[in-house]
TIKOLKOL-231095 format. One record per residue (C-alpha): residue in three letters; x, y, z negated. Coordinates in steps of 0.5 Angstrom, whole numbers, always signed. Layout:
BEGIN
  paro   east  north     up
   Ala      X      Y      Z
...
***
This chain:
BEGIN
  paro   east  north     up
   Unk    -48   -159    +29
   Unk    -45   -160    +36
   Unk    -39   -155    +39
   Unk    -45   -152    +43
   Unk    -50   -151    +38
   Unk    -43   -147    +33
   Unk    -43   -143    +38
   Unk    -50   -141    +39
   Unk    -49   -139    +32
   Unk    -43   -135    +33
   Unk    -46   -131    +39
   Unk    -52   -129    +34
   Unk    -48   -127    +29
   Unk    -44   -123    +33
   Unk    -50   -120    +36
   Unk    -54   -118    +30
   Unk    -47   -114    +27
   Unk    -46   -110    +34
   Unk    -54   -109    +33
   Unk    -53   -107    +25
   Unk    -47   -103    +28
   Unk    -52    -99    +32
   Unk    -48   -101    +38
   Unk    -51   -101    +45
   Unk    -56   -108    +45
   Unk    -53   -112    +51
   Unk    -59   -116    +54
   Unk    -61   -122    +54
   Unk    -62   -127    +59
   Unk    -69   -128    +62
   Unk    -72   -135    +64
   Unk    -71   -134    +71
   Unk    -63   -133    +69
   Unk    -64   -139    +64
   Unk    -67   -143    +69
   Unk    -62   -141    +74
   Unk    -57   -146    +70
   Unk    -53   -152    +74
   Unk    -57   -157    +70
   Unk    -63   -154    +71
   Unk    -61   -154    +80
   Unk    -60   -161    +80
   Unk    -66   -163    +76
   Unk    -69   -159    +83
   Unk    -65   -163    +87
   Unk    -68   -170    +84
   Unk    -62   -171    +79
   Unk    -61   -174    +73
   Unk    -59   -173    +66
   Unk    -56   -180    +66
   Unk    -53   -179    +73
   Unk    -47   -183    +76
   Unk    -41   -180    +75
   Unk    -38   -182    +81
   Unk    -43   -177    +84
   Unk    -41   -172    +80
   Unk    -36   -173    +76
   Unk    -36   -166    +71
   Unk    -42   -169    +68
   Unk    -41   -173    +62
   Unk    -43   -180    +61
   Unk    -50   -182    +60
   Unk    -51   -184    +54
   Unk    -47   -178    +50
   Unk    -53   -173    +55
   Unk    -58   -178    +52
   Unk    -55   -177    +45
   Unk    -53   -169    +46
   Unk    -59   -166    +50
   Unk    -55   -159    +54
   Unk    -60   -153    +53
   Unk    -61   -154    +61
   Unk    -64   -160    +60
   Unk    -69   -159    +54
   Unk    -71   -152    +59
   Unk    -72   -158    +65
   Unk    -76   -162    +60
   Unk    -81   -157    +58
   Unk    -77   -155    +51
   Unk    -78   -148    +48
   Unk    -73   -143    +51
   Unk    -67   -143    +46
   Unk    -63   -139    +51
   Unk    -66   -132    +50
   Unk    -63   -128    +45
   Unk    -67   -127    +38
   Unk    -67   -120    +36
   Unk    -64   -121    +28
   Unk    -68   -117    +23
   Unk    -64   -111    +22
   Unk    -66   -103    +19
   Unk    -67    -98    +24
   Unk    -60    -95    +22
   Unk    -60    -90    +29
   Unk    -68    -86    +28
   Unk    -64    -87    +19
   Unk    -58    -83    +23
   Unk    -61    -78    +27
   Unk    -67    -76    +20
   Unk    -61    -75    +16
   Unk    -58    -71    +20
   Unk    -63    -66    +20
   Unk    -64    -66    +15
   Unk    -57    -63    +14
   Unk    -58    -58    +18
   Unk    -65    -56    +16
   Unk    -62    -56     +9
   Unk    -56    -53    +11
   Unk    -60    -47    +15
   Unk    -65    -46    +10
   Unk    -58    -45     +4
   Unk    -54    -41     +8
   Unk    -61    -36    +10
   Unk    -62    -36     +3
   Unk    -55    -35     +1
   Unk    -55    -29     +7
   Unk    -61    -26     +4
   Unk    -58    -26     -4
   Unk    -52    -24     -2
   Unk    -55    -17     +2
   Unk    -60    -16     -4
   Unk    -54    -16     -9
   Unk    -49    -14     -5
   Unk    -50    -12     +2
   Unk    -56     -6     +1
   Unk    -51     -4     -4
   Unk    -45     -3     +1
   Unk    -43     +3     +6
   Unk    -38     +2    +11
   Unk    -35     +6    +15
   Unk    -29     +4    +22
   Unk    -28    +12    +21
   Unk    -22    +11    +17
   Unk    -15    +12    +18
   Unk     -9    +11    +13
   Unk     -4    +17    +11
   Unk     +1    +19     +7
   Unk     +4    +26     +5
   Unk    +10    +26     +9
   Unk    +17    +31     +8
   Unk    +20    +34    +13
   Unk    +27    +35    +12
   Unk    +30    +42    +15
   Unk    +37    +44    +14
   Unk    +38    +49     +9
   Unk    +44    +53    +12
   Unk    +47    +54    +19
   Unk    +52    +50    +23
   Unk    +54    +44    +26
   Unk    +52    +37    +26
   Unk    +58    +33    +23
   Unk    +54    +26    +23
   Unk    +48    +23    +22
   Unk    +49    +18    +16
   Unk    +42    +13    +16
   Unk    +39    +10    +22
   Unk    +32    +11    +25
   Unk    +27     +7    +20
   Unk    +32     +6    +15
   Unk    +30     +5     +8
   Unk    +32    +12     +3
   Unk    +32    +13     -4
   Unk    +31    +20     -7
   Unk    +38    +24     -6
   Unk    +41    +20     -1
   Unk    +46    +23     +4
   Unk    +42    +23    +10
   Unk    +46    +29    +15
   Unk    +52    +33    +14
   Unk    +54    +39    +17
   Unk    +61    +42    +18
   Unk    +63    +46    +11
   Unk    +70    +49    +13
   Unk    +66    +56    +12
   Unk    +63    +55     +7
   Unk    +69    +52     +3
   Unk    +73    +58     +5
   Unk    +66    +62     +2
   Unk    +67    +59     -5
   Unk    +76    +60     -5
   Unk    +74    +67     -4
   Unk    +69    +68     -9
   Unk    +73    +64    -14
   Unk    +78    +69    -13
   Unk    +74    +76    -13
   Unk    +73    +73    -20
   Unk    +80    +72    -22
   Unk    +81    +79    -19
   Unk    +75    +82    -22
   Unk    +77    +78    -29
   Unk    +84    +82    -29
   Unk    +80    +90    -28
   Unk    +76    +87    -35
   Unk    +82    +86    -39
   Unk    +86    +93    -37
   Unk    +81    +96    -39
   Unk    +80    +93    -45
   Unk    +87    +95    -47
   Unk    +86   +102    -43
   Unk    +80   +102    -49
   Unk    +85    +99    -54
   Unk    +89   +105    -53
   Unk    +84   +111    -52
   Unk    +81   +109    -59
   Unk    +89   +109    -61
   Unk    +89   +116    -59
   Unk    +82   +117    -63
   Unk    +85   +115    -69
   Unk    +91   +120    -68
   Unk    +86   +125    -67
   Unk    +82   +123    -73
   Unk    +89   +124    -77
   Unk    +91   +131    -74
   Unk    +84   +133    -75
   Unk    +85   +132    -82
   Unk    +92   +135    -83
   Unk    +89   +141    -80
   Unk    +82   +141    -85
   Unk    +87   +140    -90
   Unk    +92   +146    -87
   Unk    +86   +150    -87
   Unk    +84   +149    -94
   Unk    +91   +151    -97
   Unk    +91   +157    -92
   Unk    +85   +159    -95
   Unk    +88   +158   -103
   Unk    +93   +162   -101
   Unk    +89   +168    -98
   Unk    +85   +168   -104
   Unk    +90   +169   -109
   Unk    +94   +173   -105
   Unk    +88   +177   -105
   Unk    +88   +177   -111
   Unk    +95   +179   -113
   Unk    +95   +184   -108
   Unk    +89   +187   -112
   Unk    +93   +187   -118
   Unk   +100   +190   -115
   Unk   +103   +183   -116
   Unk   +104   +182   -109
   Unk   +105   +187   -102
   Unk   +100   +188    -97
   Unk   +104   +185    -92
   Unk   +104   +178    -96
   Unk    +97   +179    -96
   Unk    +97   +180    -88
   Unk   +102   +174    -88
   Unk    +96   +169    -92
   Unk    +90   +172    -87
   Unk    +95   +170    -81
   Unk    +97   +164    -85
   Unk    +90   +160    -85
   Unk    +87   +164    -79
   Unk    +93   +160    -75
   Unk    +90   +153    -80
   Unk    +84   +154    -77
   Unk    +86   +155    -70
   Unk    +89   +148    -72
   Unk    +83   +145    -74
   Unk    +79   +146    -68
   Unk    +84   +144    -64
   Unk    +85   +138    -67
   Unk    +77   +137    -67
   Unk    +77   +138    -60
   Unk    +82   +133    -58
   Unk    +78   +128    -63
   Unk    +72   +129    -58
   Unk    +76   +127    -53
   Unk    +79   +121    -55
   Unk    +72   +118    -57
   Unk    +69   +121    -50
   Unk    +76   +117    -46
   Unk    +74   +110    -51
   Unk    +66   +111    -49
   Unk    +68   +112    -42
   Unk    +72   +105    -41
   Unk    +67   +101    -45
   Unk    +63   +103    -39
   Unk    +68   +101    -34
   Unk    +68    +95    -38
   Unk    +61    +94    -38
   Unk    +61    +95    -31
   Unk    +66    +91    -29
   Unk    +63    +86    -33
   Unk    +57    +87    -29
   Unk    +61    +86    -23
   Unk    +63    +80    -25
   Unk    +57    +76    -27
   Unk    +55    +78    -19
   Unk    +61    +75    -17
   Unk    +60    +68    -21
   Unk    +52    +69    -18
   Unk    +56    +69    -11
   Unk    +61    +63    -13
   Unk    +54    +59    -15
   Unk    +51    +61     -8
   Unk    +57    +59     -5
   Unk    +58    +52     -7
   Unk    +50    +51     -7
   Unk    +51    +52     +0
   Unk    +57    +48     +1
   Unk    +52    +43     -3
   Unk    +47    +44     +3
   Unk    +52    +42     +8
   Unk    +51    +35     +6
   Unk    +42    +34     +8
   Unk    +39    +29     +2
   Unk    +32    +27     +2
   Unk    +27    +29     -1
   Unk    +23    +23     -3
   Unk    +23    +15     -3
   Unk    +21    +12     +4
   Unk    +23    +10    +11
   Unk    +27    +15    +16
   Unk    +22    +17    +22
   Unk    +22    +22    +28
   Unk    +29    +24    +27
   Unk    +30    +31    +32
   Unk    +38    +32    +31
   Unk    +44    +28    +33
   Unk    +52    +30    +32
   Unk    +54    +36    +34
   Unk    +48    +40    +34
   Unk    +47    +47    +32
   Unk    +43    +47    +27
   Unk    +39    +54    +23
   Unk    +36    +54    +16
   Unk    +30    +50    +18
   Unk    +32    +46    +23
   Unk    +29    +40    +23
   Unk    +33    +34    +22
   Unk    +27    +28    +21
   Unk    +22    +26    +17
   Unk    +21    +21    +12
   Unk    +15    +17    +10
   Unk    +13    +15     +4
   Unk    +10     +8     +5
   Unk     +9     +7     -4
   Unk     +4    +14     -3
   Unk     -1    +11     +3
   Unk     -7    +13     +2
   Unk    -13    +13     +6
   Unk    -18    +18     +9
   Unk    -25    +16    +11
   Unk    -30    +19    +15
   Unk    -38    +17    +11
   Unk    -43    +20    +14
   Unk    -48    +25    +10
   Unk    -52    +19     +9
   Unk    -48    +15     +6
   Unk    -46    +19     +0
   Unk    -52    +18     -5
   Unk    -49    +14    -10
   Unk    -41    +14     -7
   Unk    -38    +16    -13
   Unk    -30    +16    -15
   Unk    -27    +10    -19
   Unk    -33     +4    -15
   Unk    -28     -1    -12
   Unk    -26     -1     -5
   Unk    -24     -6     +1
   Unk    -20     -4     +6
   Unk    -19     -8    +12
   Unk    -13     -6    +17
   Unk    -14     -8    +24
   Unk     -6    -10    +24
   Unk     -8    -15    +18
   Unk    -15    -17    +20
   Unk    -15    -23    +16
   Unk    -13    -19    +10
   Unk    -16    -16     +5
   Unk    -13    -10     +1
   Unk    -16     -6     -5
   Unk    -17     +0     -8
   Unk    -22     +5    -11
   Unk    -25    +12     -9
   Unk    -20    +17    -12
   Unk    -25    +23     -9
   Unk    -29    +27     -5
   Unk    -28    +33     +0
   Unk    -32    +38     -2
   Unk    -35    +41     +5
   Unk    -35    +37    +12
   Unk    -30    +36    +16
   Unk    -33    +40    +21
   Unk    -32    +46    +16
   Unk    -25    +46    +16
   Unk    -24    +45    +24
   Unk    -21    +51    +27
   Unk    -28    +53    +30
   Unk    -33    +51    +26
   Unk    -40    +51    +29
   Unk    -45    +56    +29
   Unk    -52    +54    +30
   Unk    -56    +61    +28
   Unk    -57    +62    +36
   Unk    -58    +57    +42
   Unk    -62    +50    +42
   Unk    -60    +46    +36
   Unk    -59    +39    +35
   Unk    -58    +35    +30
   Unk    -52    +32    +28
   Unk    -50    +27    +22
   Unk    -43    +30    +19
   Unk    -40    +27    +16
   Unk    -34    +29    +10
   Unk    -27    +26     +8
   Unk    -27    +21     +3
   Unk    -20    +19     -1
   Unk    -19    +12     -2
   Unk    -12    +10     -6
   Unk    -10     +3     -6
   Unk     -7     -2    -11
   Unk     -1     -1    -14
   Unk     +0     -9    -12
   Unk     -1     -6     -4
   Unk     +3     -1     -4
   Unk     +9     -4     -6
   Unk     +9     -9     -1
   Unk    +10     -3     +4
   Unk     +8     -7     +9
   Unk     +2     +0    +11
   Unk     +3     +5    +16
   Unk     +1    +12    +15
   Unk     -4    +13    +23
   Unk     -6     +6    +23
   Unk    -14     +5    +23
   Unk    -18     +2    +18
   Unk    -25     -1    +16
   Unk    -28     +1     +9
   Unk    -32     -1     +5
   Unk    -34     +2     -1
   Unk    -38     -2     -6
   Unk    -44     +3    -10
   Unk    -46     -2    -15
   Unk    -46     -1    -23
   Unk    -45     -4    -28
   Unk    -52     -7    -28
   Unk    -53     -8    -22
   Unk    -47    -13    -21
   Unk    -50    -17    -28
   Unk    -56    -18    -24
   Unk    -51    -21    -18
   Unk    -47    -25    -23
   Unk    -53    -28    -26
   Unk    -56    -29    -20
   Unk    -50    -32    -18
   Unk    -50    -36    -23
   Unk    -57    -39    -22
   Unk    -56    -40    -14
   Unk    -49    -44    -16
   Unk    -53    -49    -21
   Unk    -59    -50    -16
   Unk    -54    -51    -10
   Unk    -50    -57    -15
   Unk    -57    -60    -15
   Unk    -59    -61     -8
   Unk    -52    -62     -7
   Unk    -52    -68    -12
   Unk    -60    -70     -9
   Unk    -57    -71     -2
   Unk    -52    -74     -5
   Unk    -56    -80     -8
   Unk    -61    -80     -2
   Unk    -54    -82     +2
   Unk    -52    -87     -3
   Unk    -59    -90     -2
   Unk    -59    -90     +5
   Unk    -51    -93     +6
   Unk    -53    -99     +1
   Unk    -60   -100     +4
   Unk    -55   -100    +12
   Unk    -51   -105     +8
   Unk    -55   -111     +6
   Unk    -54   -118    +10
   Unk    -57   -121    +15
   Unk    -59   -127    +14
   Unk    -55   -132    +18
   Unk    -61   -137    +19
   Unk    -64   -132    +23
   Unk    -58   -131    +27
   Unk    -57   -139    +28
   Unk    -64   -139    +30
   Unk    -62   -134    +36
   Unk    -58   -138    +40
   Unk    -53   -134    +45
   Unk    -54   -128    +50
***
């Protein structure tokens, strides 16, 4: 084969790969153009293959143009045109493209209307969703529990506290001074318990006394009376005179004059010890109000130093330094952000099967590509119409129909409440999953079943493409493309 002839043969090549590519076709030559050629105008102007070359002198010599016919020359002799493109015998790889992709999309359309559909029969005609929803937490107000002035704030504004933290302080020179004075109305009061303990000791010192001449007296009393008697009797007999017997009658007149005396000093000395046992009860009494008061005076110099109550974040803080503040003045308030909670309004209608314990997502508009869970904790036992200030009234006047709707306590994860990043006022999505336990085996079986079916066509399409790739990359006959000649 001549240069010309290997040439026609890589055009065509060429041609039919950018045609099996799905190229844009260049087109071919038509006969008028072929006709066109420089050979074929000097065959009208009377010329030759084998011309002189003196008259032109790119034309070869006449034996090599008798021996290698130009495709001009054969076109002038009345030859086949083999200067017009042949088309290689190719598959249809566009219309292949487009059907395919239809079928993608067809596919793709009836998988994800089948998926919708299964996905609201399992589980989307089970869910109530409310954007009525708002996070909260039980905040704690910090007040001052005594009066004075601000001596320094000691946290910054949203700053993290633990439970017992010192966040204020407040001047304690007058309530230091109220504890030294009530520590020495205790020593002063301890003093007056320990005289009257020895007072007591000396008064039941004088009972013991009094016990003692009451005794000597009873024994006087005794004797005076012996000797009255045997007086007496003597007397009786003339063994003793009248006047000894006067005298013994004086005698144990005067012992028992002594005894009485004695007796009544006794008296005396217990009636002194009972009364300073009541002093010391007294002063004893005394003196565990005063310790009462030492105890209140330090828990108040205590309440000088304002500690927080709780964990959570400093917020809306309300006193600076130096401010005067009074019992229950408030200092600011702390957030517990482990404790956020969310309220979320349903209406009436969407109560029938919402239950405590079924499992909650919580979208925040803060993180709208997260997802927070959690679970109903409870339910409000009335509307929130109920409880509001005025509530309605519709026994008189026109009525028209209103849905109401009731709280619904929704506790988050503990996993989301340690991140701490939710906010008690943020709004909030809720959905509220109502499905039991056979109704999600039901959706798992389901599930299961769609999953498998789905596989199957994935793997069907996946043939079917493998077959159409291998049928695109077939070869084409080389022949035939020789037999093209070029463009």
């Amino acid at each position: 084969m001549d240069h010309n002839g290997k040439f026609d043969m890589e055009r065509a090549d060429e041609t039919g790969a950018d045609r099996f590519d799905g190229s844009d076709e260049r087109p071919s030559k038509t006969a008028g153009e072929s006709s066109a050629s420089p050979t074929a105008r000097t065959e009208s102007g009377g010329s030759t293959p084998g011309r002189d070359p003196q008259q032109d002198p790119m034309a070869p010599p006449a034996g090599e143009a008798g021996t290698h016919p130009q495709p001009s020359d054969v076109r002038a002799e009345g030859g086949p045109d083999t200067t017009s493109t042949v088309t290689p015998s190719a598959p249809p790889r566009r219309k292949s493209r487009k059907r395919l992709v239809l079928l993608l999309v067809l596919l793709a359309a009836l998988v994800g209307g089948a998926y919708e559909g299964w996905n609201w029969w399992t589980v989307g005609r089970f869910e109530e969703t409310t954007d009525d929803a708002y996070l909260h937490a039980d905040m704690s107000v910090v007040s001052a529990k005594v009066g004075g002035y601000l001596a320094g704030i000691e946290v910054a504004d949203n700053a993290q506290v633990r439970t017992g933290q010192v966040i204020a302080t407040i001047d304690d020179k007058d309530y230091r001074l109220a504890v030294q004075s009530a520590r020495d109305a205790i020593d002063v009061q301890q003093a007056t318990i320990r005289r009257i303990e020895q007072q007591i000791s000396a008064a039941r010192s004088q009972v013991d006394e009094a016990e003692a001449n009451r005794e000597g007296s009873e024994a006087a009393l005794t004797f005076a009376d012996n000797e009255l008697t045997r007086k007496s009797e003597l007397e009786s007999r003339s063994f003793a005179s009248r006047q000894e017997l006067e005298s013994a009658r004086v005698d144990r007149d005067r012992a028992r004059a002594e005894l009485h005396a004695a007796t009544a000093h006794l008296t005396s000395a217990q009636a002194n010890v009972a009364v300073l046992e009541a002093q010391r009860l007294e002063a004893l009494k005394t003196l565990d109000s005063l310790r009462t008061r030492l105890d209140q005076a330090k828990q108040e110099l205590a309440y000088t130093r304002i500690r927080a109550p709780v964990d959570g974040v400093i917020g809306n803080r309300a006193a600076d330094i130096g401010e005067l503040v009074q019992p229950g003045s408030r200092i600011a308030a702390i957030v517990p952000l482990a404790d956020v909670y969310v309220d979320a309004n349903f209406k009436e209608t969407q109560l029938a099967r919402m239950v405590p314990g079924q499992p909650v997502s919580v979208t925040v508009d803060a993180f709208p590509d997260r997802v927070f869970e959690g679970s109903v904790a409870s339910l409000a036992p009335a509307s929130g119409a109920l409880f509001s200030l005025l509530p309605p009234e519709n026994a008189t006047g026109n009525f028209t129909k209103i849905v109401q709707r009731l709280p619904v306590r929704v506790v988050l994860d503990q996993a989301v409440l340690e991140e701490a990043v939710l906010r008690p006022g943020m709004s909030a999505v809720v959905t509220v999953d109502t499905r039991t336990d056979e109704d999600r085996q039901i959706a798992e079986r389901t599930e299961t079943r769609i999953r498998s079916e789905i596989a199957g066509l994935v793997d069907r399409l996946r043939d079917l493409t493998g077959l159409e790739r291998a049928d695109a990359a077939e070869p084409i006959d080389p022949s035939g493309a020789a037999a093209g000649g070029t463009r």
